[in-house]
Structures are given as structure tokens and as C-alpha cells.
PDB file of N, CA, C and O in Angstrom:
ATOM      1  N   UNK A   1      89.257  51.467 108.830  1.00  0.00           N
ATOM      2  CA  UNK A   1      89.966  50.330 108.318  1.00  0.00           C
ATOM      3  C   UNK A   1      89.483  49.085 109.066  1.00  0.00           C
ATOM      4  O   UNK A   1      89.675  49.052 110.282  1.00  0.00           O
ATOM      5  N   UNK A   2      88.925  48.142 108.512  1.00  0.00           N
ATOM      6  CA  UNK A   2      88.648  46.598 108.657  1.00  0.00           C
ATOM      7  C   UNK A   2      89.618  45.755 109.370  1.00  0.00           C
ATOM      8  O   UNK A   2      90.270  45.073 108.579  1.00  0.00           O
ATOM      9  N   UNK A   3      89.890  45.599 110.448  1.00  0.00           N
ATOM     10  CA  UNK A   3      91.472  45.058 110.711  1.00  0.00           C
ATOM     11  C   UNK A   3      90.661  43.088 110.788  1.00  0.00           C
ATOM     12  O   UNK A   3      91.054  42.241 109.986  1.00  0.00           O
ATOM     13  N   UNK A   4      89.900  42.858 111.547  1.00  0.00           N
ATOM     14  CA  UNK A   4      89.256  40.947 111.061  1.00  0.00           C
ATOM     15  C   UNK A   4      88.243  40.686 112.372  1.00  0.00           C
ATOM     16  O   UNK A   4      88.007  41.047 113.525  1.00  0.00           O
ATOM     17  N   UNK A   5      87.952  40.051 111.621  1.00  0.00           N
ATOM     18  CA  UNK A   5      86.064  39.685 112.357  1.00  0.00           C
ATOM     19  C   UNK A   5      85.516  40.476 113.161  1.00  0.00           C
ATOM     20  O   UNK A   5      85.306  40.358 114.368  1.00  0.00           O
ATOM     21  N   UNK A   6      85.153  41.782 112.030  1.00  0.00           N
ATOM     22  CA  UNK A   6      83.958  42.809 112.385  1.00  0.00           C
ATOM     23  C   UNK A   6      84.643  43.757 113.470  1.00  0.00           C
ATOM     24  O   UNK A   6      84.106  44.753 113.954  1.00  0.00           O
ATOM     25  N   UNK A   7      85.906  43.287 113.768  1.00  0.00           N
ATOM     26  CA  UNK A   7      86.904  44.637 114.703  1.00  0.00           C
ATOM     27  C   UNK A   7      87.114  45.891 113.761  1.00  0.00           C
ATOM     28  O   UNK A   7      87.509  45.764 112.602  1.00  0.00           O
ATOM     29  N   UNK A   8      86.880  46.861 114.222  1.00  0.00           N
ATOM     30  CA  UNK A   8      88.048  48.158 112.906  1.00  0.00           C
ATOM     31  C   UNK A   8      88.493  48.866 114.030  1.00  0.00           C
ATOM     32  O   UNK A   8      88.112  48.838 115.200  1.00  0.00           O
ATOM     33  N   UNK A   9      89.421  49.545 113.427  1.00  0.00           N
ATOM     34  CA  UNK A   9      90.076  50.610 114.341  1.00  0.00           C
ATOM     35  C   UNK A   9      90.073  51.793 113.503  1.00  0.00           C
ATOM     36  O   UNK A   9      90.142  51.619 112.286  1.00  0.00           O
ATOM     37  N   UNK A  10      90.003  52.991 113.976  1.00  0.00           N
ATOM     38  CA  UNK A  10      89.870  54.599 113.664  1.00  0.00           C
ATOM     39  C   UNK A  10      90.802  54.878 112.599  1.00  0.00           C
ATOM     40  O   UNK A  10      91.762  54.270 113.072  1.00  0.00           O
ATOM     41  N   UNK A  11      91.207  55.327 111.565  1.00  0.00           N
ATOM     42  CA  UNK A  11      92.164  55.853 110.790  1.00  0.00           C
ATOM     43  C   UNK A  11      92.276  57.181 110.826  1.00  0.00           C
ATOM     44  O   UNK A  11      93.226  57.666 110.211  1.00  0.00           O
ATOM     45  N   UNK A  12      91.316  58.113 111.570  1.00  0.00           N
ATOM     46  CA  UNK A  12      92.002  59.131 111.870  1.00  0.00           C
ATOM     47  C   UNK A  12      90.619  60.582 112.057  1.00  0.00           C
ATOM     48  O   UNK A  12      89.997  60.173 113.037  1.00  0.00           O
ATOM     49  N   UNK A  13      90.046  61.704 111.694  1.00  0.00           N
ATOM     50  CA  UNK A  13      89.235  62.415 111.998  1.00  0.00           C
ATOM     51  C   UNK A  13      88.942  63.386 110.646  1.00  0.00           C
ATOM     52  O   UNK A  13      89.911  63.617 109.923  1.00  0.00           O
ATOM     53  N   UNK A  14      87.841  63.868 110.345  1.00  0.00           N
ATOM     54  CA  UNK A  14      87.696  64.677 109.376  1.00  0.00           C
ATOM     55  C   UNK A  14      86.311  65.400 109.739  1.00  0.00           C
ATOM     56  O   UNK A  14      85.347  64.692 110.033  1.00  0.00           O
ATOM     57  N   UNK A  15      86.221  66.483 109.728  1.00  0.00           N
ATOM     58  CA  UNK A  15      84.878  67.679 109.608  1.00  0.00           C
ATOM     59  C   UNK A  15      83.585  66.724 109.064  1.00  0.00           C
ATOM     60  O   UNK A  15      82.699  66.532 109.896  1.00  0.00           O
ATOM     61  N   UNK A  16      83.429  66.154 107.814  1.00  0.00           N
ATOM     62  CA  UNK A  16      82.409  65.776 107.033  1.00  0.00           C
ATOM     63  C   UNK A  16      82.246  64.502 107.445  1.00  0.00           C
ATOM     64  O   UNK A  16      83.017  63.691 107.958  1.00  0.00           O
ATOM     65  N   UNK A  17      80.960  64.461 107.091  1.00  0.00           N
ATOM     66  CA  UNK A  17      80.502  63.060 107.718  1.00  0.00           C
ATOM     67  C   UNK A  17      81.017  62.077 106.768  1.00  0.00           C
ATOM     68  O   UNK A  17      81.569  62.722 105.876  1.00  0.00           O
ATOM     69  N   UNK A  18      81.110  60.709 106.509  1.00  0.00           N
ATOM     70  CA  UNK A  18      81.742  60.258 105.628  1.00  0.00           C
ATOM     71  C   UNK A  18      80.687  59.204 104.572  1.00  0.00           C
ATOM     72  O   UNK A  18      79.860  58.537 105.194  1.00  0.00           O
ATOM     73  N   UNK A  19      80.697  59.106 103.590  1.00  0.00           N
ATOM     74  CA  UNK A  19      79.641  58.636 102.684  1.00  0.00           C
ATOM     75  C   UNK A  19      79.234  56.936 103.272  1.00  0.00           C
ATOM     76  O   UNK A  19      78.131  56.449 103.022  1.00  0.00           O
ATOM     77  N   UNK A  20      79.954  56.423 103.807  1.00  0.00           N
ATOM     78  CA  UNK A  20      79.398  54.941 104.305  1.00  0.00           C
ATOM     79  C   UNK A  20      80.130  54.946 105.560  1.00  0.00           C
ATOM     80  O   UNK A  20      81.175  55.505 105.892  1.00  0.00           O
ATOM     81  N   UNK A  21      79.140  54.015 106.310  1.00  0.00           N
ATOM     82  CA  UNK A  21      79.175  53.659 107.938  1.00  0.00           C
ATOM     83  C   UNK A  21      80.491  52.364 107.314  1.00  0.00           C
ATOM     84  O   UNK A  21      80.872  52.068 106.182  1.00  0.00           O
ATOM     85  N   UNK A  22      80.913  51.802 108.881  1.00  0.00           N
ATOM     86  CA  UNK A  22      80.920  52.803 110.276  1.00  0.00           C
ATOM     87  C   UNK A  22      81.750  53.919 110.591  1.00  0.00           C
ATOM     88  O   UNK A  22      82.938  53.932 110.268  1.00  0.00           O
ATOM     89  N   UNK A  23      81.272  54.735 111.122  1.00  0.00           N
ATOM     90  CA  UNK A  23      81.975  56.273 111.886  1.00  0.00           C
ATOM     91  C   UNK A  23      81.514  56.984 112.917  1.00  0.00           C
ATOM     92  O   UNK A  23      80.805  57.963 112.684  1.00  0.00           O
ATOM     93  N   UNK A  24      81.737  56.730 113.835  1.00  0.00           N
ATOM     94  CA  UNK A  24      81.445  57.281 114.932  1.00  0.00           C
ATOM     95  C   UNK A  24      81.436  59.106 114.607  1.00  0.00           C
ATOM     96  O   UNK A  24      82.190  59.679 113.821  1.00  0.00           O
ATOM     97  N   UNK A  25      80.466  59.686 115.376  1.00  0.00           N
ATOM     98  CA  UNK A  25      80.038  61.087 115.217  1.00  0.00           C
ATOM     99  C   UNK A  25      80.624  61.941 116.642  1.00  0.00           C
ATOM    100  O   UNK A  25      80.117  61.673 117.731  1.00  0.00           O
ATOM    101  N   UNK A  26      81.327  62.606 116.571  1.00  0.00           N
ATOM    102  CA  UNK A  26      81.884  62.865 118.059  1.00  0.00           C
ATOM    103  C   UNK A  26      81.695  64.358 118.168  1.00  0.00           C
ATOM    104  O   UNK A  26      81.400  64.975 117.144  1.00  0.00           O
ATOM    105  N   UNK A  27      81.829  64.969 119.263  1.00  0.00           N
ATOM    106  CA  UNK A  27      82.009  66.551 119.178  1.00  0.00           C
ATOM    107  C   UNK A  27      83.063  67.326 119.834  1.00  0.00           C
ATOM    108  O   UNK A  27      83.396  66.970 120.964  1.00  0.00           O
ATOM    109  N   UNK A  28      83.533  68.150 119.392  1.00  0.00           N
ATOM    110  CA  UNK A  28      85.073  68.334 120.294  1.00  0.00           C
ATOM    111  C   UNK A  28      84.461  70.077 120.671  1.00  0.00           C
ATOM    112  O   UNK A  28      83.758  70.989 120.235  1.00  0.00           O
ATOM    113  N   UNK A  29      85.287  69.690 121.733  1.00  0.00           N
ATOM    114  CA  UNK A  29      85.054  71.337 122.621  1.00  0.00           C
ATOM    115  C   UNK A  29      86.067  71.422 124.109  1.00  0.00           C
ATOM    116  O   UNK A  29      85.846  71.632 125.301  1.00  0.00           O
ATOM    117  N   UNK A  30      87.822  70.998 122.872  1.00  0.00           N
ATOM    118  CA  UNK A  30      88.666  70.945 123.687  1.00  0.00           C
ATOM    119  C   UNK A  30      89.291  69.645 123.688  1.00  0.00           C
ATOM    120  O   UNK A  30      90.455  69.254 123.772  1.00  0.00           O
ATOM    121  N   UNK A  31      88.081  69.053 123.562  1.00  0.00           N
ATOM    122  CA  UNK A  31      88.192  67.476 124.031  1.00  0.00           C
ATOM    123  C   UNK A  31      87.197  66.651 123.133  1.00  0.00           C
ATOM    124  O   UNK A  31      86.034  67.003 122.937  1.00  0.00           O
ATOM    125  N   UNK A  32      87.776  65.506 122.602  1.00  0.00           N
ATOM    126  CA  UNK A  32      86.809  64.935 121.376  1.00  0.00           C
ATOM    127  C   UNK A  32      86.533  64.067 122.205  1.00  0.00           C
ATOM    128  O   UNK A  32      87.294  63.369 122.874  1.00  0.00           O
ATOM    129  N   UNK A  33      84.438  64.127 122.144  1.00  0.00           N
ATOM    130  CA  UNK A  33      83.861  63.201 122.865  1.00  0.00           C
ATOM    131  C   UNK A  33      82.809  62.507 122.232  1.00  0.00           C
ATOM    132  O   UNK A  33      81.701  62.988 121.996  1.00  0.00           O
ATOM    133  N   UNK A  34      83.198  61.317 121.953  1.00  0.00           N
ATOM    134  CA  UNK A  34      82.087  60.322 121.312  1.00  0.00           C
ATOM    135  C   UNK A  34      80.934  59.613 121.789  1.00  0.00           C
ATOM    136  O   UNK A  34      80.429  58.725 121.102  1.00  0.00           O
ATOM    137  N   UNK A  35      80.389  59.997 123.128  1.00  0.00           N
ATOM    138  CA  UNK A  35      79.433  59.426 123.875  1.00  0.00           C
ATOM    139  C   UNK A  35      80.225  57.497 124.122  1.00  0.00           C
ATOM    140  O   UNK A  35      79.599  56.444 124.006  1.00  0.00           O
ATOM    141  N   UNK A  36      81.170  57.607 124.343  1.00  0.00           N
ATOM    142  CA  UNK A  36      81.509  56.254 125.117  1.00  0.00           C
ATOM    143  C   UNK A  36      82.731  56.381 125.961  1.00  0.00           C
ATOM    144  O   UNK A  36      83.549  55.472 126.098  1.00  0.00           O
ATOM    145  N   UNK A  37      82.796  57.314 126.404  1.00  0.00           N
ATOM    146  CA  UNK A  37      84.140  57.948 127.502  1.00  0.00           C
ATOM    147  C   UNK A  37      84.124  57.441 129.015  1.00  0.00           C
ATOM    148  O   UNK A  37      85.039  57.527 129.833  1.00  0.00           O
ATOM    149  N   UNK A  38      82.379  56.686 129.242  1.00  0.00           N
ATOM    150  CA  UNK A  38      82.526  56.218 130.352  1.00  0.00           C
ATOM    151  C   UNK A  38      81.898  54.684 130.504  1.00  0.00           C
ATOM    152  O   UNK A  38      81.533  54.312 129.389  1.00  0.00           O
ATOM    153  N   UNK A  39      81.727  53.978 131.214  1.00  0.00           N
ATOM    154  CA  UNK A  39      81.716  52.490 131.535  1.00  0.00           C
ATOM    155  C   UNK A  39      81.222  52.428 132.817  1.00  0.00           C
ATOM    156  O   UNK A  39      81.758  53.066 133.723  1.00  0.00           O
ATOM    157  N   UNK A  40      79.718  51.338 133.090  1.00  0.00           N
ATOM    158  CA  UNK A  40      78.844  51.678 133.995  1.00  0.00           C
ATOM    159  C   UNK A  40      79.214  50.224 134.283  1.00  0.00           C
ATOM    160  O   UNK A  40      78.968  49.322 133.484  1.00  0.00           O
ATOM    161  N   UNK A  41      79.950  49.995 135.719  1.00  0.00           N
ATOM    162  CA  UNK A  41      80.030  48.311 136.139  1.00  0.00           C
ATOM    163  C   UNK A  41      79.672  48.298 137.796  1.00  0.00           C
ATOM    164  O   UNK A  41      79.976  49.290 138.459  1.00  0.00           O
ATOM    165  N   UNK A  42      78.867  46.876 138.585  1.00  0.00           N
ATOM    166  CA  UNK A  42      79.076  47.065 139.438  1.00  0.00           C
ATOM    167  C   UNK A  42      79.897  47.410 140.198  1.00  0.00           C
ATOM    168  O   UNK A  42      80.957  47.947 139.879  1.00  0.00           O
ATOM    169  N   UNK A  43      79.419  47.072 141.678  1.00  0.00           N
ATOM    170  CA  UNK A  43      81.257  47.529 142.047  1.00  0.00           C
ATOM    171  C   UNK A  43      82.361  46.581 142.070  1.00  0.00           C
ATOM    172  O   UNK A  43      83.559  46.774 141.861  1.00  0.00           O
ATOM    173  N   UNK A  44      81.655  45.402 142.398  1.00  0.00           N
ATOM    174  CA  UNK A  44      82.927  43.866 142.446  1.00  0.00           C
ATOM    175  C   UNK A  44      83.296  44.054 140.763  1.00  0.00           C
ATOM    176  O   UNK A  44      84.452  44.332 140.442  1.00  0.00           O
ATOM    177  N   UNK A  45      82.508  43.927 140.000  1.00  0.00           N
ATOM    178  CA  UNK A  45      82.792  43.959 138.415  1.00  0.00           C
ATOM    179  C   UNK A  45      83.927  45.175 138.193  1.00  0.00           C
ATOM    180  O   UNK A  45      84.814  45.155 137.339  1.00  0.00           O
ATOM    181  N   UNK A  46      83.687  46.217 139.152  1.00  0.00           N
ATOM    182  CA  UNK A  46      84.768  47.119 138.405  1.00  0.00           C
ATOM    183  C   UNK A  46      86.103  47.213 139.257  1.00  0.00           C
ATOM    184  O   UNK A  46      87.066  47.834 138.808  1.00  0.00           O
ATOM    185  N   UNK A  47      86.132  46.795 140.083  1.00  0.00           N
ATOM    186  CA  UNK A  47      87.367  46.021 141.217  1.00  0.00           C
ATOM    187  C   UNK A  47      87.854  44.965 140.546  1.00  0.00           C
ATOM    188  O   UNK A  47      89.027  44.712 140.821  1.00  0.00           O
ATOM    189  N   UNK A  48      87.287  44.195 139.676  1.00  0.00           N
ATOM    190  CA  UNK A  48      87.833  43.242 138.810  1.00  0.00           C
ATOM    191  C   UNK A  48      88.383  43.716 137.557  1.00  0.00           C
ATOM    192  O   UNK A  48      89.511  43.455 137.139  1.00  0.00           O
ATOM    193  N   UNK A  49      87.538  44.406 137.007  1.00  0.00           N
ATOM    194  CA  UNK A  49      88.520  45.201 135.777  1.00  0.00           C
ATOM    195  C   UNK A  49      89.215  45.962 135.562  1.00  0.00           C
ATOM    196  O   UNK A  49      90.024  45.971 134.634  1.00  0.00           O
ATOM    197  N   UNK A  50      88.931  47.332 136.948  1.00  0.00           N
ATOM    198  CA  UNK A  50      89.900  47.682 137.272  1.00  0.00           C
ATOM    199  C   UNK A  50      91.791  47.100 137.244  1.00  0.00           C
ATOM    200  O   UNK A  50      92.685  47.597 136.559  1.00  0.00           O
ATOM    201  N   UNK A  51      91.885  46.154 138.040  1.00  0.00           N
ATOM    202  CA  UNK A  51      92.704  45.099 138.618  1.00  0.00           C
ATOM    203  C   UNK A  51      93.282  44.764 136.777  1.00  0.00           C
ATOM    204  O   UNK A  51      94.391  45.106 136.365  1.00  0.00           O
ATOM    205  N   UNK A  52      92.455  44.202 136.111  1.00  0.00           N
ATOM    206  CA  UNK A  52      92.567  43.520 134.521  1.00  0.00           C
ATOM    207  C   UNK A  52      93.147  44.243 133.184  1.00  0.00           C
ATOM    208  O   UNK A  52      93.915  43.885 132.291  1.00  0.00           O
ATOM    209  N   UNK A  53      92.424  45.420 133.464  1.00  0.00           N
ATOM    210  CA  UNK A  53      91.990  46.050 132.240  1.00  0.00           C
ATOM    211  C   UNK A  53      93.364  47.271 132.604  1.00  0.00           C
ATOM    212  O   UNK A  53      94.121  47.542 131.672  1.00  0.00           O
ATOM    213  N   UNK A  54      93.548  47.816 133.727  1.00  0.00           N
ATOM    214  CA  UNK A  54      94.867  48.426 134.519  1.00  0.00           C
ATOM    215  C   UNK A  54      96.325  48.429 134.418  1.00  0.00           C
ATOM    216  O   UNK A  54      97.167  49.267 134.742  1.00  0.00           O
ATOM    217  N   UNK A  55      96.409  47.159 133.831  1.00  0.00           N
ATOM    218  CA  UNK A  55      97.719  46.756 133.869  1.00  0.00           C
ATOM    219  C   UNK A  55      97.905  46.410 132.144  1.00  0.00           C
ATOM    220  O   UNK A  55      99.103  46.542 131.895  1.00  0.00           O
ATOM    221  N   UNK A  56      97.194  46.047 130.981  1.00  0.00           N
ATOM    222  CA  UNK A  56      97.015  45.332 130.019  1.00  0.00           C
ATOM    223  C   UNK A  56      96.263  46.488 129.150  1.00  0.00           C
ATOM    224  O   UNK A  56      96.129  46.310 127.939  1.00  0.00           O
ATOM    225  N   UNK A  57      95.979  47.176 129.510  1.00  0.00           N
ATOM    226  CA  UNK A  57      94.609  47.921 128.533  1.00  0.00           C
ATOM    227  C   UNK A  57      93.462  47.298 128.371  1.00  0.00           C
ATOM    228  O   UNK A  57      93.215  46.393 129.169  1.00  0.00           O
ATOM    229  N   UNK A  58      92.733  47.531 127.590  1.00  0.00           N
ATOM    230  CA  UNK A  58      91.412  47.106 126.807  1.00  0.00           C
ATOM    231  C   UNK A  58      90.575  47.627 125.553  1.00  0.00           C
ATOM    232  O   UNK A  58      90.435  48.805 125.224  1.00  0.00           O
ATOM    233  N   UNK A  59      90.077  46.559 124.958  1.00  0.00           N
ATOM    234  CA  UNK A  59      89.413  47.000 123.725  1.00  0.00           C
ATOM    235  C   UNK A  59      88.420  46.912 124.008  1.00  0.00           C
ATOM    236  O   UNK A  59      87.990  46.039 124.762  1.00  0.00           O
ATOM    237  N   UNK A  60      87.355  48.353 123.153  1.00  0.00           N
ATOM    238  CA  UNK A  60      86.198  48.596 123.935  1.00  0.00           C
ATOM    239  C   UNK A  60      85.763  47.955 122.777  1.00  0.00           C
ATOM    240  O   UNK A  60      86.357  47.845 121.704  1.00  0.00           O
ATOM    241  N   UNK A  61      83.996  47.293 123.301  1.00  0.00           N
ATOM    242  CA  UNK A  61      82.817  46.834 122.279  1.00  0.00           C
ATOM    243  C   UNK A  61      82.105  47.660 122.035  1.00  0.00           C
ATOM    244  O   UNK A  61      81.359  47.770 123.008  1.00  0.00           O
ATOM    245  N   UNK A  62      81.808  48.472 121.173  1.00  0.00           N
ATOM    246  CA  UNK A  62      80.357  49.105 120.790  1.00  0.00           C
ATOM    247  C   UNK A  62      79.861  48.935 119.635  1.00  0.00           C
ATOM    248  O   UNK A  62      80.489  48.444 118.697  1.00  0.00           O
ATOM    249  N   UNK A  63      78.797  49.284 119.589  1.00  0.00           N
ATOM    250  CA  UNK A  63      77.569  49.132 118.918  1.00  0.00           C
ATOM    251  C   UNK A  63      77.335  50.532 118.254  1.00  0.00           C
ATOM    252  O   UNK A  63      77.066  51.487 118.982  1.00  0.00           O
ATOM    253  N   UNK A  64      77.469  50.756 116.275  1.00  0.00           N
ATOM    254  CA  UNK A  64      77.305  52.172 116.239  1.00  0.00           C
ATOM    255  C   UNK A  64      75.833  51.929 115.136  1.00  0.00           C
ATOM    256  O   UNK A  64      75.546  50.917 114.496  1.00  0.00           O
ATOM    257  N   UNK A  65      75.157  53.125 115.206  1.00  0.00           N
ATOM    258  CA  UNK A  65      74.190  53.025 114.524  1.00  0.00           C
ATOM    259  C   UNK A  65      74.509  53.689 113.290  1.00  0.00           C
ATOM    260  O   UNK A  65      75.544  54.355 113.276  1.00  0.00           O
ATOM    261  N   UNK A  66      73.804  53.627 112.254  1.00  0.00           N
ATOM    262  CA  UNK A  66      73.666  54.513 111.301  1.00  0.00           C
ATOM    263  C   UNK A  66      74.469  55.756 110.871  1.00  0.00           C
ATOM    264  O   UNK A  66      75.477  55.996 110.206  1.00  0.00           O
ATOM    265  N   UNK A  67      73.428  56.509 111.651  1.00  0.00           N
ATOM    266  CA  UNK A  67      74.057  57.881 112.354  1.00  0.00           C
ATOM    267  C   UNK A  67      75.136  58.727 113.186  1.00  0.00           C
ATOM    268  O   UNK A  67      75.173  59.878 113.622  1.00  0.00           O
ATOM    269  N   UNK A  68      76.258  57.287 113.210  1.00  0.00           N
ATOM    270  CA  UNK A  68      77.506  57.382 113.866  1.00  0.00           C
ATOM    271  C   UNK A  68      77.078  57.568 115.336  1.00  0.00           C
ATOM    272  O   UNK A  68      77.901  58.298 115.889  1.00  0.00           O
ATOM    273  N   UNK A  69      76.436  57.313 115.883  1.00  0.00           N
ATOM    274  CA  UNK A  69      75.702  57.369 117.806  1.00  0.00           C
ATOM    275  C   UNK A  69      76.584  55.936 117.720  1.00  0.00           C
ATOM    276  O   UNK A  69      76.406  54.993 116.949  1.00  0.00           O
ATOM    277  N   UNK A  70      77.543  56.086 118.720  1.00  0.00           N
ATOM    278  CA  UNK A  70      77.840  54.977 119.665  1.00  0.00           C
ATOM    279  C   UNK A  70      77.360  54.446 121.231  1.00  0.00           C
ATOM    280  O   UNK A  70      77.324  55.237 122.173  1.00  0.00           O
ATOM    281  N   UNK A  71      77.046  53.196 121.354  1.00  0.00           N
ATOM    282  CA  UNK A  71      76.908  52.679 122.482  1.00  0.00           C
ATOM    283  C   UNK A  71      78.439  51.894 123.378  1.00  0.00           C
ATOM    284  O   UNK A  71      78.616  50.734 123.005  1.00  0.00           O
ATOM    285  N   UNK A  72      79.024  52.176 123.979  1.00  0.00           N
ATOM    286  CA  UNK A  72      79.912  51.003 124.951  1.00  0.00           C
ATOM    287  C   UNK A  72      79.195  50.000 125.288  1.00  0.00           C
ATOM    288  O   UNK A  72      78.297  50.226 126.099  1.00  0.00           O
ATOM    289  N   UNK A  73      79.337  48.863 124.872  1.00  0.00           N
ATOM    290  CA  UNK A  73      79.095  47.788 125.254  1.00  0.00           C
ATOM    291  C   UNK A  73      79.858  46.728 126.110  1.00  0.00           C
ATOM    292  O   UNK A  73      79.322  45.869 126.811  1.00  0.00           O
ATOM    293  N   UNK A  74      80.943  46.892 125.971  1.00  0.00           N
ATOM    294  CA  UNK A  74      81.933  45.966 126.923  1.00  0.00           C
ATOM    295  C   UNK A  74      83.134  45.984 126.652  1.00  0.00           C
ATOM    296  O   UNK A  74      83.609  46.111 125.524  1.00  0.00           O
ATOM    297  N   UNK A  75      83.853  45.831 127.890  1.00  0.00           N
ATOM    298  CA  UNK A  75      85.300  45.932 127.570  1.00  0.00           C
ATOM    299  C   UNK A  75      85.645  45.142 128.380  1.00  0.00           C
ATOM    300  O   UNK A  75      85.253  44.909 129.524  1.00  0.00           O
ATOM    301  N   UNK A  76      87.010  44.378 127.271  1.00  0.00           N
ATOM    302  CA  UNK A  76      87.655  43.269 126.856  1.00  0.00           C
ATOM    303  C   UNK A  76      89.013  43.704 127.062  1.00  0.00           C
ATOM    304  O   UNK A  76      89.506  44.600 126.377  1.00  0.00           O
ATOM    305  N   UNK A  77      89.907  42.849 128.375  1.00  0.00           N
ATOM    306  CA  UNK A  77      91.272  42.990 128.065  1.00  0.00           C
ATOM    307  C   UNK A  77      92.086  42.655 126.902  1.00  0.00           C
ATOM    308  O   UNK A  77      91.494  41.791 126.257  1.00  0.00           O
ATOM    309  N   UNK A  78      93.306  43.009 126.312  1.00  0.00           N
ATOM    310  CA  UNK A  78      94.107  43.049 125.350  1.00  0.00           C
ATOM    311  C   UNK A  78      95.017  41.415 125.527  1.00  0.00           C
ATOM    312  O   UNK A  78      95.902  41.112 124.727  1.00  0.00           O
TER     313      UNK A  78
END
């Protein structure tokens, strides 16, 4: 679902791939993992978001290709 300017959020999971992007491709084995579960920051950078992102949440940025492969790109407090 399209929620406004190029944001969407998940509506939910299904077996089949789905006839048009975007959809992230994930694999579960216990645990559904979409290749963006982790976030690579220095260390002052992650003492800072830590601190930010801790108290507020955050919305993650990624980048999906085609093929539902996601990248994390950045995360943005709420």
C-alpha cells in the first residue's frame, strides 16, 4: 500500500511472489528475514541514534530492486 511520497508500508505476507514490484523477498526459518535486520553506523553515529531512534522509533530507508533484494539505507526518527 502507497501511504505518500514514494513511502509504502507492508500489508501483510504471502508464499508467491507478487505480479508487480515493490515487495521485498524474505526467507523465514523461524524468523522472517529480509536482508535489512541490521544497520552499519560509526560509533559516535550510533551513540547518536541509538540515544534518537531509542526512545521514538524509526523508519527505515531502503532501496528494493526488481527482484524484491532489499538494501537499508538509512534510518530516520519518527
Amino acid at each position: 500500500m502507497r501511504i505518500s511520497g514514494g513511502t509504502y508500508r507492508g500489508s501483510g505476507t504471502q508464499a508467491q511472489r507478487p505480479s508487480a514490484p515493490p515487495f521485498l523477498r524474505c526467507h523465514a526459518d523461524g524468523e522472517v528475514r529480509c536482508g535489512i535486520e541490521s544497520y552499519f553506523a560509526s560509533q559516535a553515529n550510533a551513540k547518536r541514534l541509538e540515544r534518537e531512534l531509542g526512545r521514538r522509533g524509526a523508519i527505515a530507508r531502503v532501496k528494493i530492486d526488481g527482484a524484491g533484494r532489499a538494501a537499508l539505507v538509512d534510518l530516520e526518527p519518527r
